[in-house]
Short mmCIF file of the C-alpha atoms (twelve columns), coordinates in Angstrom:
data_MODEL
# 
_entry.id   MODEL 
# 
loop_
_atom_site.group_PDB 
_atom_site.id 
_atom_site.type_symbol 
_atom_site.label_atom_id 
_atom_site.label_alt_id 
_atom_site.label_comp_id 
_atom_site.label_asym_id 
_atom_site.label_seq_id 
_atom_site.Cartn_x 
_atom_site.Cartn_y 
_atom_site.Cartn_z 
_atom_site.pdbx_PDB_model_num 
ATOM 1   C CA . UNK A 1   0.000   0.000   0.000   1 
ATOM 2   C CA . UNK A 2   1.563   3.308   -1.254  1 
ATOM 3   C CA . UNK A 3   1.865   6.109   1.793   1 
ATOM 4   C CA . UNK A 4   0.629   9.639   1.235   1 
ATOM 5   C CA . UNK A 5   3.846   10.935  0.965   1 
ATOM 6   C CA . UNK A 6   4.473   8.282   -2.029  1 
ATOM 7   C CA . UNK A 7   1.119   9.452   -3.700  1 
ATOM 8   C CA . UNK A 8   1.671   13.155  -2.917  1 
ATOM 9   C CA . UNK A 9   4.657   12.851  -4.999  1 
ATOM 10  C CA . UNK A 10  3.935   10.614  -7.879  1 
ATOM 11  C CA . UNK A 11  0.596   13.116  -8.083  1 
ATOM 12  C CA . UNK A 12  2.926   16.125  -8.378  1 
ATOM 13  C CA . UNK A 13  5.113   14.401  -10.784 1 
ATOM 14  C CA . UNK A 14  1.742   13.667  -13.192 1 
ATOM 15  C CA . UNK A 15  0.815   17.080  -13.390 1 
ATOM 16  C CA . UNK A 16  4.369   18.097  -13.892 1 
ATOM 17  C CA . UNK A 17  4.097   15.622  -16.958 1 
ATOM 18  C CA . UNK A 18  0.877   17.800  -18.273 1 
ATOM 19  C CA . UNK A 19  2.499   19.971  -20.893 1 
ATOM 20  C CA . UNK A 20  -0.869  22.507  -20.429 1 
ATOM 21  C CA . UNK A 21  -0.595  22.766  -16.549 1 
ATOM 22  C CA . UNK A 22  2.156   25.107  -14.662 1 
ATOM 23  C CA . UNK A 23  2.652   22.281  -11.713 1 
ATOM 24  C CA . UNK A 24  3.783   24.776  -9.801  1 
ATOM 25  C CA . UNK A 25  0.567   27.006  -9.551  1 
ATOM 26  C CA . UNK A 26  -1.133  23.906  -7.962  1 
ATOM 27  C CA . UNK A 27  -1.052  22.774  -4.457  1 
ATOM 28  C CA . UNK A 28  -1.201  19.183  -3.439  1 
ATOM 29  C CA . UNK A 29  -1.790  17.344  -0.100  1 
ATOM 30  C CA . UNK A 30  -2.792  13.716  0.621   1 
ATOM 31  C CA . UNK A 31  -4.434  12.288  4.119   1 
ATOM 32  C CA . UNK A 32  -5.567  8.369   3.366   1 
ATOM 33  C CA . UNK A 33  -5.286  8.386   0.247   1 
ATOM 34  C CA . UNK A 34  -7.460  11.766  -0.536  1 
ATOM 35  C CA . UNK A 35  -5.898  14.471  -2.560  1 
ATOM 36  C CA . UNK A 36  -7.033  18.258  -2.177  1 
ATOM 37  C CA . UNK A 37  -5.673  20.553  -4.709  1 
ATOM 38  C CA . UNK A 38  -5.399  23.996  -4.274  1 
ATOM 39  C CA . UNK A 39  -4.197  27.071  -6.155  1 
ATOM 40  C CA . UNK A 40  -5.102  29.126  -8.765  1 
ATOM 41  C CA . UNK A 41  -5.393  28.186  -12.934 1 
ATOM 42  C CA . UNK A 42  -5.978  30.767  -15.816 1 
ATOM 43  C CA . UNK A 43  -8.593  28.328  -17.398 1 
ATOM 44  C CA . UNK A 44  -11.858 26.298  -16.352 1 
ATOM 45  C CA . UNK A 45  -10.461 23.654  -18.722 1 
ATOM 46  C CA . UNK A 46  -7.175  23.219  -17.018 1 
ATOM 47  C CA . UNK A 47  -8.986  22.826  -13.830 1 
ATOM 48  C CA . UNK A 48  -10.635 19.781  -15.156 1 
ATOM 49  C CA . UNK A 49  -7.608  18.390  -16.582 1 
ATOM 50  C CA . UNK A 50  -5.743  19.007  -13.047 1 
ATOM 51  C CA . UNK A 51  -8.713  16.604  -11.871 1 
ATOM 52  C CA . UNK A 52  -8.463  14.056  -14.501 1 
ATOM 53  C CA . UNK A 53  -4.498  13.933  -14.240 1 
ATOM 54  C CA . UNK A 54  -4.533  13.109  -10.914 1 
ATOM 55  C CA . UNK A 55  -7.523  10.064  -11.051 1 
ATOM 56  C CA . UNK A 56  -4.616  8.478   -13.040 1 
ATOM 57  C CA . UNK A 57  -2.519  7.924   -10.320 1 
ATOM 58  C CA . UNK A 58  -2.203  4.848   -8.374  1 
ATOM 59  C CA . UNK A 59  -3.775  4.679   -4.909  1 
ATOM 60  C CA . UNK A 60  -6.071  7.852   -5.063  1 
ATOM 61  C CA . UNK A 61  -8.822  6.947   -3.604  1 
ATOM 62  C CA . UNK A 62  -10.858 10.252  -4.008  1 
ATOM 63  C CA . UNK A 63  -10.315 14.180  -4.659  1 
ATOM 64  C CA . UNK A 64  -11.174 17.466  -3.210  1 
ATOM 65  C CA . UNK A 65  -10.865 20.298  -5.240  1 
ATOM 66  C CA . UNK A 66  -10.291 23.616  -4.364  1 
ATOM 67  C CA . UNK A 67  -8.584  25.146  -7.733  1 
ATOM 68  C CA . UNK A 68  -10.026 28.702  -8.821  1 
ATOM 69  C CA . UNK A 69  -9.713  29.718  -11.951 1 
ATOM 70  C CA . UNK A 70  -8.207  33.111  -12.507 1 
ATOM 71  C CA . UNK A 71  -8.200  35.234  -15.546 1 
ATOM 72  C CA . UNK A 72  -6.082  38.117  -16.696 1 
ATOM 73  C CA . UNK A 73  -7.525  41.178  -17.312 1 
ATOM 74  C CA . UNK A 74  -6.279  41.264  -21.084 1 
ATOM 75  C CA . UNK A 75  -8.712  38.528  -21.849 1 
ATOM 76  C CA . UNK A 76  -11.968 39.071  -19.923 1 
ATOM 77  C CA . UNK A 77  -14.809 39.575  -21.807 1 
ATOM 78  C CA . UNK A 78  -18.195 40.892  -20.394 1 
ATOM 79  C CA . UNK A 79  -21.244 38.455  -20.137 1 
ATOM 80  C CA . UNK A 80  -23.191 39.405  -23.283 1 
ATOM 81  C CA . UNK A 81  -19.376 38.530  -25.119 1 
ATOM 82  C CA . UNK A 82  -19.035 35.016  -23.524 1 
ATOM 83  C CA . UNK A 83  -22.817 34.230  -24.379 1 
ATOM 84  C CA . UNK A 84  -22.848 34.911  -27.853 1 
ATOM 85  C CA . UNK A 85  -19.115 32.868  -28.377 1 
ATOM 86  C CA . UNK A 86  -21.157 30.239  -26.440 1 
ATOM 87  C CA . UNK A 87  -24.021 29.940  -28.491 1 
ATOM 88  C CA . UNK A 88  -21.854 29.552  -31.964 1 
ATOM 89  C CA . UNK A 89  -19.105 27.163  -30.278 1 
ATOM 90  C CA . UNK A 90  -22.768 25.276  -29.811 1 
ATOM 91  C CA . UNK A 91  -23.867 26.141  -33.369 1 
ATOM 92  C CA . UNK A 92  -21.106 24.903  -35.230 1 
ATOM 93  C CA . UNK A 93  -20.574 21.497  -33.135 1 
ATOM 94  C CA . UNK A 94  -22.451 18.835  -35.450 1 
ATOM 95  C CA . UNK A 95  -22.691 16.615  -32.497 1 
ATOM 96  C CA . UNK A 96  -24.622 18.851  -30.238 1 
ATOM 97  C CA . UNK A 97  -28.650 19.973  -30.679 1 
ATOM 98  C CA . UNK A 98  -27.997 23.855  -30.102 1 
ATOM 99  C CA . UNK A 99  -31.698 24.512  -30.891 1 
ATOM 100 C CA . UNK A 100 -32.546 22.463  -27.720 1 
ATOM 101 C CA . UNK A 101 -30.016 24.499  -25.291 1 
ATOM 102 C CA . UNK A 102 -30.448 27.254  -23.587 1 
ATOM 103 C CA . UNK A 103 -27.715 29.433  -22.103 1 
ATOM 104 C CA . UNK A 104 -27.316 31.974  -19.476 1 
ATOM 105 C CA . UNK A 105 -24.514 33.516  -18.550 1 
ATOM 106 C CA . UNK A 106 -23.425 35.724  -14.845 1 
ATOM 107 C CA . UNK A 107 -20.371 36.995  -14.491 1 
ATOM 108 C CA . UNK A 108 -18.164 34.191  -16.315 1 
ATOM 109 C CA . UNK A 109 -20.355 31.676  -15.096 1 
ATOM 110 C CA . UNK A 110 -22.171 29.378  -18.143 1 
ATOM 111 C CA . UNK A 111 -25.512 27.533  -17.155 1 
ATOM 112 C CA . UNK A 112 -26.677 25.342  -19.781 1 
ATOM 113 C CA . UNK A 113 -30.217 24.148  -20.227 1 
ATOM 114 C CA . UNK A 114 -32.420 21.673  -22.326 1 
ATOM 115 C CA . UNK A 115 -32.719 18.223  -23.304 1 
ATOM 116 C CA . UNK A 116 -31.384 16.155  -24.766 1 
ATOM 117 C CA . UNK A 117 -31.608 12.139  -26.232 1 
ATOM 118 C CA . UNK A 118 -27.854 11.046  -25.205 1 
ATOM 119 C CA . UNK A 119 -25.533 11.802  -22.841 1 
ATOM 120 C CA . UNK A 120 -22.538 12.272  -25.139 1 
ATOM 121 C CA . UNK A 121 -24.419 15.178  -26.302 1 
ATOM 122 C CA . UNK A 122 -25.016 16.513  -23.170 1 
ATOM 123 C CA . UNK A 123 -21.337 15.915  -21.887 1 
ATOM 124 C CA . UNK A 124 -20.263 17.750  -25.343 1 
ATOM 125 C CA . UNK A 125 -22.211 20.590  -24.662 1 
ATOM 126 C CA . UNK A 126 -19.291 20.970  -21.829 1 
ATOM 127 C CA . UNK A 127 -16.425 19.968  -23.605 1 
ATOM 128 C CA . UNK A 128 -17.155 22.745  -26.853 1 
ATOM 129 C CA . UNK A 129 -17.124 25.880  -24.202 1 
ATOM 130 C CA . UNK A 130 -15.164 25.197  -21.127 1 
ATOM 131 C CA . UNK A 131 -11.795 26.247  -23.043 1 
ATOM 132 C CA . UNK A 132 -14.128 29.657  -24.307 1 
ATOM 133 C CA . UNK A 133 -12.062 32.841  -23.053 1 
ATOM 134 C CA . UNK A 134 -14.125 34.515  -20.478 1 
ATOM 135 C CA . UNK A 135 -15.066 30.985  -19.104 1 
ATOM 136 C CA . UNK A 136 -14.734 30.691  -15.673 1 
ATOM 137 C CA . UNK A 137 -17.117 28.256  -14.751 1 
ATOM 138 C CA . UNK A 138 -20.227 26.128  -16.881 1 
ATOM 139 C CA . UNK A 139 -22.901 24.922  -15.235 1 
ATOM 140 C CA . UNK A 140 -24.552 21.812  -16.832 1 
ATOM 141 C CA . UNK A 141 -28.020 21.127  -16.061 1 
ATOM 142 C CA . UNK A 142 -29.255 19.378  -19.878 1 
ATOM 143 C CA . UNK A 143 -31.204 16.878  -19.126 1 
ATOM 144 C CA . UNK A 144 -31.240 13.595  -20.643 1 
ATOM 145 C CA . UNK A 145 -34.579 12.543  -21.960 1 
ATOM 146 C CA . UNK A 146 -34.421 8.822   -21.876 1 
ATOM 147 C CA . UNK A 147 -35.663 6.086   -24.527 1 
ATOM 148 C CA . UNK A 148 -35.438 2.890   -23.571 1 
ATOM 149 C CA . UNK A 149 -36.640 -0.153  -20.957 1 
ATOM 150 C CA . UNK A 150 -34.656 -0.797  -18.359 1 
ATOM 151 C CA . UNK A 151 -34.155 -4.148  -19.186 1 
ATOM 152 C CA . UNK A 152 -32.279 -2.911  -22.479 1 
ATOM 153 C CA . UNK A 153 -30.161 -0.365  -21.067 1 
ATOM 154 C CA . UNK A 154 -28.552 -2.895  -18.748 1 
ATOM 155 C CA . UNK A 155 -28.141 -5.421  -21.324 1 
ATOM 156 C CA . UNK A 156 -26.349 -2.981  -23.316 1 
ATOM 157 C CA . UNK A 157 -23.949 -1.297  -20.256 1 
ATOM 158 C CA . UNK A 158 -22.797 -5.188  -19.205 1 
ATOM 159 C CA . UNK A 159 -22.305 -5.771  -23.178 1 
ATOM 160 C CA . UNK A 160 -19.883 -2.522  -22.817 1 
ATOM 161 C CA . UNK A 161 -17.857 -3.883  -19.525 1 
ATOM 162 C CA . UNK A 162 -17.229 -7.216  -21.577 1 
ATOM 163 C CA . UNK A 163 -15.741 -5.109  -24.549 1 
ATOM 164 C CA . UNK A 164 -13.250 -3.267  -21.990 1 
ATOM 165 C CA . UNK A 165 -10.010 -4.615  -21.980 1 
ATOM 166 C CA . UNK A 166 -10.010 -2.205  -18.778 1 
ATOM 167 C CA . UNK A 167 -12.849 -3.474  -16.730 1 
ATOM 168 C CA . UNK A 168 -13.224 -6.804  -14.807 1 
ATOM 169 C CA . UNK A 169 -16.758 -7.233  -15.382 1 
ATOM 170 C CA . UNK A 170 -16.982 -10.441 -13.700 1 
ATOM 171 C CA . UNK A 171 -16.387 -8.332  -10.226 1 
ATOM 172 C CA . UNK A 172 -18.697 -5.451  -10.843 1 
ATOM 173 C CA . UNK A 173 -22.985 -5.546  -10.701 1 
ATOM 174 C CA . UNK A 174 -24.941 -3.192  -12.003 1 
ATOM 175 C CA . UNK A 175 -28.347 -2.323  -10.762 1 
ATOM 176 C CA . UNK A 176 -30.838 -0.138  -13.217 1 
ATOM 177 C CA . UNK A 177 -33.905 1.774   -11.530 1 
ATOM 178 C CA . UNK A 178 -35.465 3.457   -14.468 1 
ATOM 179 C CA . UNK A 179 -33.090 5.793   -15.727 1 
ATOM 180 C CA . UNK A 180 -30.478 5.634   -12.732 1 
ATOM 181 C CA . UNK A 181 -27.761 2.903   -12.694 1 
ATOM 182 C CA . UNK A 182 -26.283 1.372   -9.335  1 
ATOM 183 C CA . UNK A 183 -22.629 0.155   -10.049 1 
ATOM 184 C CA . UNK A 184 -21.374 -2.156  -6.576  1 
ATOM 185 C CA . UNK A 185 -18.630 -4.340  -6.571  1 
ATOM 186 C CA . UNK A 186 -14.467 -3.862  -6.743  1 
ATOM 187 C CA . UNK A 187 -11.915 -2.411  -9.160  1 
ATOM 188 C CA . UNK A 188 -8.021  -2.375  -8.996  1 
ATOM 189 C CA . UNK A 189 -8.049  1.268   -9.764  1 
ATOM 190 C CA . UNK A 190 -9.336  4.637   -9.776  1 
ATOM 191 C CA . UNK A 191 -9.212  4.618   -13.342 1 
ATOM 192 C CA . UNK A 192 -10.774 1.168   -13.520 1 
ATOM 193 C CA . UNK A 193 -13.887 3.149   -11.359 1 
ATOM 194 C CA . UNK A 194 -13.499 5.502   -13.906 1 
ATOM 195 C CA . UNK A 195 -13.665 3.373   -16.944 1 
ATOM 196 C CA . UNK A 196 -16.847 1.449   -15.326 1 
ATOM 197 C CA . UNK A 197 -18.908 4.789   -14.615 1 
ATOM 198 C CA . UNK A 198 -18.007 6.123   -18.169 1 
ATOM 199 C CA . UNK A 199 -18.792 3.163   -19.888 1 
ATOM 200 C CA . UNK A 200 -22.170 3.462   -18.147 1 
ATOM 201 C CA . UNK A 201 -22.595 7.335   -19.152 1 
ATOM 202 C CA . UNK A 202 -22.224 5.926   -22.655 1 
ATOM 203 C CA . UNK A 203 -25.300 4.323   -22.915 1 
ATOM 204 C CA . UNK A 204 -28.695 6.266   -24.011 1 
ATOM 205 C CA . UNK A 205 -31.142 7.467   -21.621 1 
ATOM 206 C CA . UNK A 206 -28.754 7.535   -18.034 1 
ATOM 207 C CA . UNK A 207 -30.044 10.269  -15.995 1 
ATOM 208 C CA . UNK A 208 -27.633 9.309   -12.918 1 
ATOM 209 C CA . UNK A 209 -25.118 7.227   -12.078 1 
ATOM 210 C CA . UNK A 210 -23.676 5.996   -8.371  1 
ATOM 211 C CA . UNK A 211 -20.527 4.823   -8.495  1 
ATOM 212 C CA . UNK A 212 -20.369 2.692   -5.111  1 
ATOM 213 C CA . UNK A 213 -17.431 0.635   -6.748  1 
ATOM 214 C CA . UNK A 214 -14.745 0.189   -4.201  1 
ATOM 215 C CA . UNK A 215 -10.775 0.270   -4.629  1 
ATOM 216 C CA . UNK A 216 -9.173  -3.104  -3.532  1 
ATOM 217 C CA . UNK A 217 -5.674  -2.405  -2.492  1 
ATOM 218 C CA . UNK A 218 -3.131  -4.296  -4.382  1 
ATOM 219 C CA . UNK A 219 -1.767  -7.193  -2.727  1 
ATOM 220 C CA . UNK A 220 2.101   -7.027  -2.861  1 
ATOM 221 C CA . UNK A 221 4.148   -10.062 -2.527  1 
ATOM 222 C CA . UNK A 222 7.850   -9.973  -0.505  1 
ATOM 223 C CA . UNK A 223 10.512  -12.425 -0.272  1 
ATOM 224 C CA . UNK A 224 12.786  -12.807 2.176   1 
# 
């Protein structure tokens, strides 16, 4: 089992290996296995990739962020700016129904509105503005407007774990309530957990998923 110090400093040593983050504008500190990270970025998106560098490290078991995101006054831009560059990054994504989203924007901060059939489309809502200049935080409250019996959607999310090379879906159950999923069981990783709750997220109609996958610690073998 790695200690925190051992985690604190392959973490630091990940997001030094991020050629978009400045490692040194972000604080890191470990108790059991939980990392906080603190500090300032100039982006929203670089906050979420400080997030998703770290759930590739070995023996994080979960994170608590405390990044803020920081721009310089060359590039703010005032809310009726950052709405309209939100509406045509939305406009000219093929993926994304822009008719069906609304947006509303306070100070930097993006709340996005509507429905939607997938959950791709509503996760790509996200992904086309949060590097937008101006961007400080987005909001994502599409809904997902679901098709499909239960009894489909969890044929088609265990069909997905027994594709992964990553997942071992032998150990993990899945429970479907509607539109909700209920993932139980254990994974060697955090990005195993990862990989399980994405793979879920892939298929049509999820409205929520909870992850109550737990991490096994590694058993290590020593010799005398």
């Amino acid at each position: 089992m790695k200690s925190d110090i051992e985690i604190q400093k392959d973490v630091i040593e990940q997001l030094k290996w991020e050629p978009f983050l400045n490692a040194a504008q972000i604080g890191v500190a470990v108790k059991n296995g939980i990392v906080t990270l603190s500090g300032q970025v100039d982006a929203y998106s670089k906050k979420i990739l400080a997030e998703k560098t770290v759930k590739k490290v070995a023996g994080v078991k979960a994170i608590a962020e405390d990044l803020q995101v920081g721009i310089s006054p060359a590039y703010k831009k005032t809310d009726a700016e950052i709405a309209e560059t939100v509406i045509n990054a939305l406009k000219w994504h093929t993926m994304i129904p822009d008719e069906k989203i609304k947006v509303s924007v306070e100070e930097g901060n993006v709340k996005l509105e509507g429905d939607v059939e997938w959950e791709y489309q509503r996760n790509q809502a996200k992904t086309a503005i949060e590097n937008l200049v101006g961007v400080k935080l987005v909001t994502n409250l599409v809904l997902v407007k679901p098709k499909i019996t239960p009894y489909e959607l969890q044929q088609k999310i265990n069909s997905a774990f027994q594709r992964s090379a990553n997942i071992d879906a032998g150990r993990i159950s899945t429970e479907v309530i509607g539109s909700r999923v209920i993932l139980k069981g254990k994974v060697r990783s955090f990005a195993e957990r990862d990989d399980a709750e994405n793979a879920v997220w892939a298929a049509p109609g999820i409205i929520s998923v909870e992850n109550k996958l737990a991490i096994e610690e590694p058993a290590y073998a020593f010799e005398d």
